[in-house]
N, C-alpha and C positions, 0 to 999 in steps of 0.2 A: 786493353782495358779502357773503359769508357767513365765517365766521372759525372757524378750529378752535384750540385750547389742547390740546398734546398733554401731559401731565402724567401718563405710566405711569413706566415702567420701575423695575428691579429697587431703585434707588436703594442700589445696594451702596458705591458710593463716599460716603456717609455714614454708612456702620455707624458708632455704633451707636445715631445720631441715629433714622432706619429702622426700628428697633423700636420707637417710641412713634409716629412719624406718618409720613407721604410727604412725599418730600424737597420737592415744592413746597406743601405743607403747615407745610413750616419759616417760623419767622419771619426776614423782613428787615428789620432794625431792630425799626419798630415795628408793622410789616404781615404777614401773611401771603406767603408768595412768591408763587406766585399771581395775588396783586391787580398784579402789576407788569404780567407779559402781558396781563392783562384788560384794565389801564387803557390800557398802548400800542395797542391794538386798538379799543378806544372813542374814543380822540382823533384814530383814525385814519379815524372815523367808522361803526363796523360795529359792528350794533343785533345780530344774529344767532349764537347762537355753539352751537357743540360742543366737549365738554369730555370728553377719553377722555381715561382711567385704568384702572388694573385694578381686577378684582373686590370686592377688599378694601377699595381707599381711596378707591373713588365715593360709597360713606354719608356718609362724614366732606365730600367736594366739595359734595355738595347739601345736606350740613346747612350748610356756609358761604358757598352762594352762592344758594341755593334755585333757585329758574327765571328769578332774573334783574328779575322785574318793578317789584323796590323802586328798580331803577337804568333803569328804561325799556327794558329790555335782552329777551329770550328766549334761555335756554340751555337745551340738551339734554347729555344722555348718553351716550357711549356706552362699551363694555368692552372692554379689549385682556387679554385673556387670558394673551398670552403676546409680548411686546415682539420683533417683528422688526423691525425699522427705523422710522426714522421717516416714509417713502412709503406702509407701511403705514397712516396714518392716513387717507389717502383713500381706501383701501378699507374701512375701517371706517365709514368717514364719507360713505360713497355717497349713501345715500340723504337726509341729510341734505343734501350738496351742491348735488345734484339738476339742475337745467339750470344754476345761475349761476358765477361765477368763484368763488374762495375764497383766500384768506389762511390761512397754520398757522402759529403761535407756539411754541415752544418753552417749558414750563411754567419752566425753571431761570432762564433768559433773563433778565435786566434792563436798560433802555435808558433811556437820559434825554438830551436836549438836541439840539438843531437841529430845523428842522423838514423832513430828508430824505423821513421816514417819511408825512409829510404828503404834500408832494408828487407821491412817489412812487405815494401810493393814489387821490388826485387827476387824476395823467396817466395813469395804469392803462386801455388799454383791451381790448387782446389779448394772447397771449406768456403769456409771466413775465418776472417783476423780481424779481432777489435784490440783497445788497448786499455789498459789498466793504470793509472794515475791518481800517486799518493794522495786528498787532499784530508782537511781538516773537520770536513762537514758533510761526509757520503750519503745524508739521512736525502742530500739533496737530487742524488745522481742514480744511475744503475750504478749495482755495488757488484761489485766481483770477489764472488768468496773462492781462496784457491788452498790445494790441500799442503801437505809438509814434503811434498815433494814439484811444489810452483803448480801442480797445472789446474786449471780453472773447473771447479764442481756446484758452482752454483751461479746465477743472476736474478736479481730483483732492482725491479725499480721504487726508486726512493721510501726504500723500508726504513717502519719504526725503530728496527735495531738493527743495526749492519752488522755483516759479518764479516769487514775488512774497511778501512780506509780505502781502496781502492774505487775510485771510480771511473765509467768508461765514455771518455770523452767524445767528443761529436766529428767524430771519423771510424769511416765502417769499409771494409773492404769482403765483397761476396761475388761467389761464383753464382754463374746461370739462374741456378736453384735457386733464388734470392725472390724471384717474381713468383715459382709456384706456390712457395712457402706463404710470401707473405697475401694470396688467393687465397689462401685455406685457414686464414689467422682470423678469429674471432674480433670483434669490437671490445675494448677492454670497458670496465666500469663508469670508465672517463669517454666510452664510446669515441676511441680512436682506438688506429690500427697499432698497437705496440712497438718498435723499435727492439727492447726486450727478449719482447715474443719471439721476435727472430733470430736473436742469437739463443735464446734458450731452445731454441727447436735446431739451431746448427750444435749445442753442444751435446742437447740427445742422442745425436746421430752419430755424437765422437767427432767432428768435422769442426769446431771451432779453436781458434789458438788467439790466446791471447798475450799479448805483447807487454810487458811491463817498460812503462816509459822512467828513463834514469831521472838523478834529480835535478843534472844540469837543464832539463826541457820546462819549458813554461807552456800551460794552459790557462788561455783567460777566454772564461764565457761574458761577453761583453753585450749582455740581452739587457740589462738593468741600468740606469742612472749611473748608479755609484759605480758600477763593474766596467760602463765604458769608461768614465773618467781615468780608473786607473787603469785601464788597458791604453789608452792616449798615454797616460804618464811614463808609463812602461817602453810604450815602443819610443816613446819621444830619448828617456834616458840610453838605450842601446843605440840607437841613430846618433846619438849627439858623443857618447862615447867613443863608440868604435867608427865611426865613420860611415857607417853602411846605412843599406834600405833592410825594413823587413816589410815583405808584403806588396815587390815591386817587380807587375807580373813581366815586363819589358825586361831587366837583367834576369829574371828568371826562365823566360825563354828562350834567351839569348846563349842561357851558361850551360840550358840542354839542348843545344840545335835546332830548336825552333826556327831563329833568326839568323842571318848574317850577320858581319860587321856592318857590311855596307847598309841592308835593312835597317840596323838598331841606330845607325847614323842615322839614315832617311828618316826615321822614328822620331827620334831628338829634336829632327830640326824645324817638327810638326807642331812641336809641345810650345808656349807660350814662355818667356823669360819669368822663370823659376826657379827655385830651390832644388825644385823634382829633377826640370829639365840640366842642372849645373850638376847633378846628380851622374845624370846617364853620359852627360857628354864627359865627365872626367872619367866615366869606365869607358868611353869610347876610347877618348886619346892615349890610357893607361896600354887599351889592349893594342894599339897601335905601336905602343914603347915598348912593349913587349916582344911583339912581331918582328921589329927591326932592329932589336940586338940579335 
């Protein structure tokens, strides 16, 4: 499976952040936003990636992520010119795609906890899988109405009156049929390509499942001002807590074989005296004490 990072758009809802970088160019906490979809998409085990953006803020993505290979990884490129939707990205990302299934993340996106997302990319074999996520405001999201027996009978995007609390966060996993589908998908009223559209045409077909995320999982869309503040706030209190990183693509390629020991050393010793880098080298020597009992 192959994984796209869709990280364009006009990024107007953080003017006047905007004018110095792209919005998934901002920092989270102490990360780049960014590193969060990357790192959910490598624990979810997917070595392959495509990274669209527009014109302007692909230099600044490949001077931060280069092609991938210091994390065991291959990313590519590509350009969105001009943001119609987000089903737009698998036309962008065609050839890329190519015969296999694919995964798209949403670059603002931040996820941390349960292992749903695992799972789900694990039992992955045809269809699509999207996922369903309690919140308190669905008027804002695609809503997923589901019947008295869980499974999913309707989607709409950001309707007057929802018919559930659930909404479906900015992670999509789809077979092949992902690019014909979204070929034959109308410009919606907003004249973009739907996201919607295409799971509402995978659940006509009977081919969509949806995943209901538990309550331990957090989802922060961190597109907004105030939504990054406390997305920063949030990873800062789990980092400082528990001791860990969230959204740190070097231990998470490391903890799926991406990487070596000896690489994730070589790695470490690139990084510049930090926080980050006191980070990886105390998982280095950890995995080293572990070895040698």
């Amino acid at each position: 499976m192959k994984g796209i990072i869709l990280a364009g758009g006009a990024g107007s809802r953080l003017f006047p952040l905007t004018l110095v970088a792209s919005k998934q160019l901002q920092p989270v906490y102490d990360k780049p936003m960014v590193y969060y979809p990357l790192t959910t998409l490598i624990e979810s085990g997917i070595r392959e990636f495509c990274l669209i953006s527009t014109p302007h803020d692909l230099p600044r993505f490949r001077q931060l992520l280069g092609d991938g290979s210091q994390w065991g990884l291959s990313i590519e490129y590509r350009e969105q010119a001009k943001p119609e939707g987000i089903a737009q990205a698998f036309l962008i990302a065609e050839s890329f795609i190519g015969k296999d299934s694919v995964t798209l993340i949403l670059g603002d996106n931040v996820f941390y906890g349960g292992d749903g997302f695992n799972r789900a990319f694990a039992e992955f074999t045809e269809g699509a899988t999207i996922f369903g996520y309690h919140v308190n405001d669905p008027e804002r999201y695609g809503v997923v109405e589901f019947d008295g027996e869980g499974r999913a009978i309707s989607i709409e995007e950001k309707p007057k009156a929802p018919k559930s609390n659930y909404a479906v966060p900015g992670l999509y996993i789809y077979d092949n049929e992902v690019v014909a589908i979204t070929k034959a998908l109308k410009p919606s009223a907003r004249g973009e390509l739907e996201i919607t559209a295409v799971n509402v045409e995978y659940l006509h077909r009977g081919e969509l499942r949806v995943c209901r995320l538990n309550r331990g999982f957090a989802w922060l869309d961190a597109g907004t001002s105030s939504s990054l503040h406390e997305a920063s706030a949030y990873v800062q209190t789990i980092e400082k807590r528990q001791g860990i990183k969230i959204g740190c693509p070097e231990e998470a390629a490391f903890r799926n074989g991406f990487l070596s020991l000896g690489q994730l050393e070589a790695l470490t010793g690139k990084i510049p005296k930090c926080e980050y880098r006191d980070y990886l080298a105390e998982l280095v020597a950890e995995t080293k004490r572990l070895k040698a009992q």
